[in-house]
C-alpha positions as CSV (number, residue, x, y, z in Angstrom):
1,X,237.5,130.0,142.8
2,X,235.0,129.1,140.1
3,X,236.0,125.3,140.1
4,X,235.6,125.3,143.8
5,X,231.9,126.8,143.4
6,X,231.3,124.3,140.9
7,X,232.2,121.4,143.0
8,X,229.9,123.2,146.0
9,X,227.1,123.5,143.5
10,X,227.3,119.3,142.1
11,X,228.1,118.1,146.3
12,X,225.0,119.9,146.8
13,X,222.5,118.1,144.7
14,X,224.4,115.0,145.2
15,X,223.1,115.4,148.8
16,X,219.5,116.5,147.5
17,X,219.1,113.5,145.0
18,X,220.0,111.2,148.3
19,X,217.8,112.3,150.1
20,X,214.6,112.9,147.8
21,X,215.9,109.3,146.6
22,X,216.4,107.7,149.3
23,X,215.2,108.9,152.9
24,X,216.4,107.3,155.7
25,X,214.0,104.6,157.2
26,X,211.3,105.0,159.6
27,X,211.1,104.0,163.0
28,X,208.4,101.4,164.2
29,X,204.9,102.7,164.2
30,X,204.6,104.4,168.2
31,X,201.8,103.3,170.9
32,X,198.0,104.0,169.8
33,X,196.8,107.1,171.3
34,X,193.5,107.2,173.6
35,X,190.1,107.8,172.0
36,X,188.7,110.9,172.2
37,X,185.5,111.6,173.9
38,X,182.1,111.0,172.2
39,X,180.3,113.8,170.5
40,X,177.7,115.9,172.0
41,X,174.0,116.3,170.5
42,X,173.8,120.3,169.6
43,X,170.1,119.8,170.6
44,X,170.2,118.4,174.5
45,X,174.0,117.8,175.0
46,X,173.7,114.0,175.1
47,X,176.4,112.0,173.9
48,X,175.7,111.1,170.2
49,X,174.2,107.5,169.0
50,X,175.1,105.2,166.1
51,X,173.1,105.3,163.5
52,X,172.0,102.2,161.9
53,X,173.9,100.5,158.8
54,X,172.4,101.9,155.9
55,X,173.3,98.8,154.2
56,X,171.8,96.3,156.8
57,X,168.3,98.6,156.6
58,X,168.1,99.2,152.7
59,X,168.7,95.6,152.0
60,X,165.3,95.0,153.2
61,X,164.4,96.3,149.9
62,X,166.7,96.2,147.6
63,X,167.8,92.4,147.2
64,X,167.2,89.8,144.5
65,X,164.8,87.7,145.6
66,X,162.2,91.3,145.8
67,X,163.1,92.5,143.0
68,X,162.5,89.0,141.2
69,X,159.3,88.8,142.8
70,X,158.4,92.5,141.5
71,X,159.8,91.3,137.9
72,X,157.6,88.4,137.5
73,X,154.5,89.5,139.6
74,X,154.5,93.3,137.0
75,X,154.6,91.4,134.0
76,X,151.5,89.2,134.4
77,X,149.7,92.6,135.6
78,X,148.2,94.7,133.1
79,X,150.4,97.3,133.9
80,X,153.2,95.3,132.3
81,X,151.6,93.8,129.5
82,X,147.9,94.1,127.6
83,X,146.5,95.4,124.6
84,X,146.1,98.9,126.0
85,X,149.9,99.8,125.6
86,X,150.2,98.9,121.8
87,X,145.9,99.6,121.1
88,X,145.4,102.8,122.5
89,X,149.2,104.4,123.1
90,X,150.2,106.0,119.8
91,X,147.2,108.2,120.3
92,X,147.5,111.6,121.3
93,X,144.8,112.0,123.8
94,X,145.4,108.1,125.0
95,X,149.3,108.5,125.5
96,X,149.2,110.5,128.5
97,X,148.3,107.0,130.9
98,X,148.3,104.2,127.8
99,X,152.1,104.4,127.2
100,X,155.3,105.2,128.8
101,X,157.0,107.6,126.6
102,X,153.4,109.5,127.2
103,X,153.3,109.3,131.2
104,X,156.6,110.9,131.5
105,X,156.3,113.7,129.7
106,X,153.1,114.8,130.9
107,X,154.5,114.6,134.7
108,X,156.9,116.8,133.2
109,X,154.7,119.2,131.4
110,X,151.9,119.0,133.6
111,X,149.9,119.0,130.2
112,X,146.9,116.6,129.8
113,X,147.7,115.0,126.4
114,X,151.1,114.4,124.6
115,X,153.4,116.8,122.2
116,X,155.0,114.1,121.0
117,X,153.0,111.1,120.0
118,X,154.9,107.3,120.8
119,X,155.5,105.7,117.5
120,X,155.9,102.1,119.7
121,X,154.1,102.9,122.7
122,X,155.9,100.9,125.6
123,X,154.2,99.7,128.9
124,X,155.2,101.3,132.0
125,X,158.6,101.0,133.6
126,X,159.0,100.9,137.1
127,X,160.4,104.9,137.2
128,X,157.1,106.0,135.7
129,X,155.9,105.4,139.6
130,X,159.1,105.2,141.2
131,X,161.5,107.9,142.2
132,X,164.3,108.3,144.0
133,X,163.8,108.4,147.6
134,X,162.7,111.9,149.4
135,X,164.4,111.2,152.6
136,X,166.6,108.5,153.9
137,X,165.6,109.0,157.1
138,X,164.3,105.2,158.7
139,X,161.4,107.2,160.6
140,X,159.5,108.3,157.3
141,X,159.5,104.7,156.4
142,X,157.6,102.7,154.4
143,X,159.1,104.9,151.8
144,X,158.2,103.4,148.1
145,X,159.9,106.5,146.7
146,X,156.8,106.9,144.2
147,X,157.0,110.1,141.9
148,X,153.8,111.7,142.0
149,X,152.5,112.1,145.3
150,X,150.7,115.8,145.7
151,X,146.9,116.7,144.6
152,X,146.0,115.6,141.2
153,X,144.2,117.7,138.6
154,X,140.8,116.4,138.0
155,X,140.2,115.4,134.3
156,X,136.7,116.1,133.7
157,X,136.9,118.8,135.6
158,X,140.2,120.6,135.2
159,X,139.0,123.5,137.6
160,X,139.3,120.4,140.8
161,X,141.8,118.6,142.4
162,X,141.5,115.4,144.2
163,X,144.1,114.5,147.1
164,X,143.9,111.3,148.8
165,X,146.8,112.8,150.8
166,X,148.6,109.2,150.5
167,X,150.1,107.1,147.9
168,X,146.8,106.6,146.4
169,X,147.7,109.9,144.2
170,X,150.2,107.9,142.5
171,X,147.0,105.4,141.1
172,X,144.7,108.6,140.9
173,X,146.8,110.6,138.1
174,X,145.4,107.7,135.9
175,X,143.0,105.9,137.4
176,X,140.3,108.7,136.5
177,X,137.5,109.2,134.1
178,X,138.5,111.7,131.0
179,X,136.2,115.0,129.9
180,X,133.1,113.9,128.3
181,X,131.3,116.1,125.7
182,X,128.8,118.4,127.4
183,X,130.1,116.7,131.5
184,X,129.4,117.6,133.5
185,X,125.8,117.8,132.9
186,X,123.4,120.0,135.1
187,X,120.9,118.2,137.1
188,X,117.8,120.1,136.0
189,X,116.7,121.3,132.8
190,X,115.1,120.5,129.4
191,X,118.5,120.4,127.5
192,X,119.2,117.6,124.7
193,X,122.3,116.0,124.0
194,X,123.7,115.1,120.4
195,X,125.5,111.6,121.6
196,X,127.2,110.9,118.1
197,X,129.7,108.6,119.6
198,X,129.5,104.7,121.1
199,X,132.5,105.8,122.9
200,X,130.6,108.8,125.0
201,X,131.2,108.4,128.9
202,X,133.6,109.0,131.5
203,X,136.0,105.8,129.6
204,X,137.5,102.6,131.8
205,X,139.0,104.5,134.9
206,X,136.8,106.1,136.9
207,X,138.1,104.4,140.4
208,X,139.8,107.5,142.1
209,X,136.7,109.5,141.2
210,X,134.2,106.8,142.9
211,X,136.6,106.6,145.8
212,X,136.3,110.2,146.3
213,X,132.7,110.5,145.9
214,X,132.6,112.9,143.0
215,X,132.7,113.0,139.3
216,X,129.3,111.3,138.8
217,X,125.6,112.8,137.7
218,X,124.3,113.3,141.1
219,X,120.8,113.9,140.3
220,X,118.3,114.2,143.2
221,X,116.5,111.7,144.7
222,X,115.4,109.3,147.2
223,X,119.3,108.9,148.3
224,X,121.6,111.2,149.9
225,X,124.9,111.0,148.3
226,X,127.6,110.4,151.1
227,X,130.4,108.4,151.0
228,X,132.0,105.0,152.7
229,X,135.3,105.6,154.9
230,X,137.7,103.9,152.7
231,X,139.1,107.2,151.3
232,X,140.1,107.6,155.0
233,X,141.4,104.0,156.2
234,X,142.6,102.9,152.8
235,X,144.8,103.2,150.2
236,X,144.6,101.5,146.8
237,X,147.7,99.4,147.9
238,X,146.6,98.6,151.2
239,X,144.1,96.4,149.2
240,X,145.4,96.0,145.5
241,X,149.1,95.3,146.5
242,X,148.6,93.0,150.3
243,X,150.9,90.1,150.1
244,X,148.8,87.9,147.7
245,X,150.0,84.2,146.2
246,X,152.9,84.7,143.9
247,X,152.2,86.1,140.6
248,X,148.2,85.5,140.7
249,X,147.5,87.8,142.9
250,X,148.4,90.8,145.6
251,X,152.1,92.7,144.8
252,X,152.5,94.5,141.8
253,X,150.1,92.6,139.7
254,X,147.5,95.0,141.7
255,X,145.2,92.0,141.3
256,X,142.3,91.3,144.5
257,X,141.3,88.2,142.3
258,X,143.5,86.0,139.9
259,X,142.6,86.5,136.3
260,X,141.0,83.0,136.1
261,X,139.0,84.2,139.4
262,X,139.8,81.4,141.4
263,X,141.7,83.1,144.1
264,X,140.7,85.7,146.2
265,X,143.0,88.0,148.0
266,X,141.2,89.9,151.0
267,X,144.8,90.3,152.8
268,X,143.5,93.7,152.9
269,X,140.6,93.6,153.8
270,X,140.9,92.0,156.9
271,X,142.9,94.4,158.6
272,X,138.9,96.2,158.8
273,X,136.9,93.3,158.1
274,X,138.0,91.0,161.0
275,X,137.3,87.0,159.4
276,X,136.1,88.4,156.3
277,X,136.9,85.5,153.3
278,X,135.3,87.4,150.7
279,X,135.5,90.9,148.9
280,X,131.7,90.1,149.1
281,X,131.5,92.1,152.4
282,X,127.6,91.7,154.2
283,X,126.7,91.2,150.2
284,X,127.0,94.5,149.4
285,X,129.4,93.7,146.0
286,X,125.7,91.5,145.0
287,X,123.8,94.5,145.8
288,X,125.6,96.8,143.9
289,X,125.4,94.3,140.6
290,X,122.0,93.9,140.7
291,X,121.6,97.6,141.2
292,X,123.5,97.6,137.9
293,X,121.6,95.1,136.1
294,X,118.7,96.7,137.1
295,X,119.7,100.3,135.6
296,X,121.4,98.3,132.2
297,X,117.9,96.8,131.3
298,X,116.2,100.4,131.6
299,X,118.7,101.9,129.3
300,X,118.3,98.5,127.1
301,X,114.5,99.4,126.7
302,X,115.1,102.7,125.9
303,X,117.4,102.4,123.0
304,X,120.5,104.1,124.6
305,X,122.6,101.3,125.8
306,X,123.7,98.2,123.0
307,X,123.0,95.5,125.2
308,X,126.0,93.1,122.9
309,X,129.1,95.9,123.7
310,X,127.0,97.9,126.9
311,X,128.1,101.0,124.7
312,X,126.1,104.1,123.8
313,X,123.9,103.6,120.9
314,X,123.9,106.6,118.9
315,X,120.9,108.9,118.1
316,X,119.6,108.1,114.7
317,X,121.8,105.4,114.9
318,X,122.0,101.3,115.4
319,X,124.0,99.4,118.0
320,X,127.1,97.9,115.9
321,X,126.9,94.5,118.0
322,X,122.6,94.0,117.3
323,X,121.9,96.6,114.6
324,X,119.4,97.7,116.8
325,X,117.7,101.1,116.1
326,X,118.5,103.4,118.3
327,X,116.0,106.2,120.4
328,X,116.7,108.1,116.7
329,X,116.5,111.6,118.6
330,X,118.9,113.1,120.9
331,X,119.0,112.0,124.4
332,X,117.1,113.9,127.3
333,X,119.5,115.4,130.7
334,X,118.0,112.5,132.6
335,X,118.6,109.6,130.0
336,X,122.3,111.1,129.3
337,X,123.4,111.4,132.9
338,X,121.6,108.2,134.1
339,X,124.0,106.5,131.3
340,X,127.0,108.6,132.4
341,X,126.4,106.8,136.0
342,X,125.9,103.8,134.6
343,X,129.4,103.9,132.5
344,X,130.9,105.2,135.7
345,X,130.2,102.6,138.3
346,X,130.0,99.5,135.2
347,X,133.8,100.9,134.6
348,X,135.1,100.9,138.0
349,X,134.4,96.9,138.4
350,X,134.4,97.3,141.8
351,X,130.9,96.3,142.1
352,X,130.3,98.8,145.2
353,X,134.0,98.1,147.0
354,X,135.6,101.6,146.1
355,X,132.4,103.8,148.0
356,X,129.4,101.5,148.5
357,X,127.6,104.7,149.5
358,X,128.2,106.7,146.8
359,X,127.6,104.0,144.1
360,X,124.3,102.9,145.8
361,X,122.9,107.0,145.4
362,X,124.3,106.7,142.2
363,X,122.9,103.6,140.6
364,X,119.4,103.9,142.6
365,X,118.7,108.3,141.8
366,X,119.6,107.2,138.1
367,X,117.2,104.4,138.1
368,X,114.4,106.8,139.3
369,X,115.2,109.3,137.2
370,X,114.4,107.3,134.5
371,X,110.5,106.2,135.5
């Protein structure tokens, strides 16, 4: 009786390993059945669409030839290269917009300077602008996915924010003027101002401020301080970034005019100014120089502004380009915010283009002010 169980037992997983091991072959593949029915939209019962080949639509972008074109065009731009990264980035109140290490973690701290100051300050990279994309939907595009979108805080005046409400918020985080000691200044009064350094002013970025129409020493006078509409109609890429020529101009070298100033890029402008060929628009970019001329001499004469660097002369100081004496006592309201305007608007290099209005009030109140 056991042998015959033990035979049962080994015939049994004979028949198991043949099978497991080697199952029987399968019949040919049968008929295709029908397709089913197309799916409903949940919203109006419609049948449903295709949607478009994500690959066919983001390969509009992302290809080669634009990225090559980005490559070469961001490192002839100062954004890429200049003595501002490796100058002026291992400092800690500079590293927040003069290196990369810096930009990054103040968009993560929300802080205004640096913890942590960059040993080798590096230029930007393209994620300190770019993010990943906030949708995918093909509706919401142009989408550039740029990181820093919502209201910025306003520098020299941390108690503000400005919002362009566009990508122009992006440019605005850096493109602003810093605090200045004793700014912002009231506009009446018989207070004196110690100016003890060269470097006193609102520093080399006050564009976003001028394109908003604030910021500056907005003194009474014979001009009303409104504003052009290009804080409306524009954003800083509808003009700095327009399909320009290569890597002179237009793109992400952010240039309007080739760094050698023989091309002109008013792509841009155009799409407001119908035939225009210059930035020059009805010579208000002439204007606005000789408005600034004419304010530079007055501060000249008075001993406030060294006319070799267009810096602050010191009180009971000397320019450090002429050796000229300076006024030798501290500055009056109106000279120091008639020189804050006139740092502000020489800064901006726009000559006028970023808020013609605004600038003009500026330049012209300051002037008076001053006579």
């Amino acid at each position: 009786m056991k042998k015959f169980s033990y035979l049962l037992i080994v015939s049994a997983l004979a028949i198991f390993s043949l099978v497991v091991l080697f199952p029987a072959c399968e019949g040919p593949i049968g008929p295709a059945g029908a397709n089913g029915t197309n799916g409903t939209n949940g919203t109006n019962g419609s049948n449903g669409l295709d949607g478009k080949d994500a690959n066919a639509f983001c390969v509009k972008c992302h290809n080669a030839a634009m990225f090559g074109a980005v490559e070469s065009q961001f490192a002839t731009s100062k954004h890429g290269e200049g003595e501002t990264w490796a100058g002026d980035g291992n400092r800690q109140s500079c590293a927040r917009c003069h290196s990369y290490q810096g930009y990054k973690e103040t968009m993560l701290t929300g802080r205004d300077t640096v913890e942590f100051i960059p040993k080798i300050p590096v230029a930007l990279q393209c994620d300190a602008c770019h993010d990943f994309h906030g949708t995918l939907d093909s509706t919401d595009f142009p989408n550039y996915a740029l990181g820093h979108t919502g209201p910025v805080k306003v520098l020299a005046d941390p108690t503000k924010t400005i919002d362009f409400g566009n990508s122009s918020n992006a440019c605005l985080y850096c493109h602003q003027a810093r605090p200045a000691a004793g700014f912002p200044l009231p506009l009446t009064g018989d207070t004196t101002y110690a100016i003890t350094s060269s470097r006193w002013g609102p520093h080399h970025g006050p564009q976003g401020n001028l394109l908003n129409g604030t910021q500056g020493w907005q003194v009474a006078g014979a001009m009303a301080y409104t504003n052009t509409n290009h804080k409306g109609v524009a954003t800083c890429s509808m003009c700095h970034m327009a399909a320009g020529e290569a890597t002179l101009t237009g793109g992400h070298t952010w240039r309007i005019k080739s760094a050698d100033g023989t091309k002109v890029n008013v792509a841009g402008c155009i799409k407001c100014h119908a035939g225009a060929t210059t930035t020059d628009i009805n010579g208000k970019q002439t204007e606005i120089a000789a408005d600034l001329l004419k304010l530079q001499n007055r501060l000249i004469a008075l001993k406030l502004l060294d006319p070799a660097t267009l810096l602050a002369i010191p009180y009971n100081q000397v320019g450090s380009g002429t050796k000229l004496p300076g006024k030798g006592a501290k500055w009056s309201l109106k000279e120091t915010g008639a020189f804050f305007n006139y740092q502000m608007v020489e800064a901006d290099r726009s000559k006028g283009a970023h808020n013609y209005k605004y600038i003009k009030a500026l330049l012209s109140n300051s002037y008076d002010a001053l006579n």
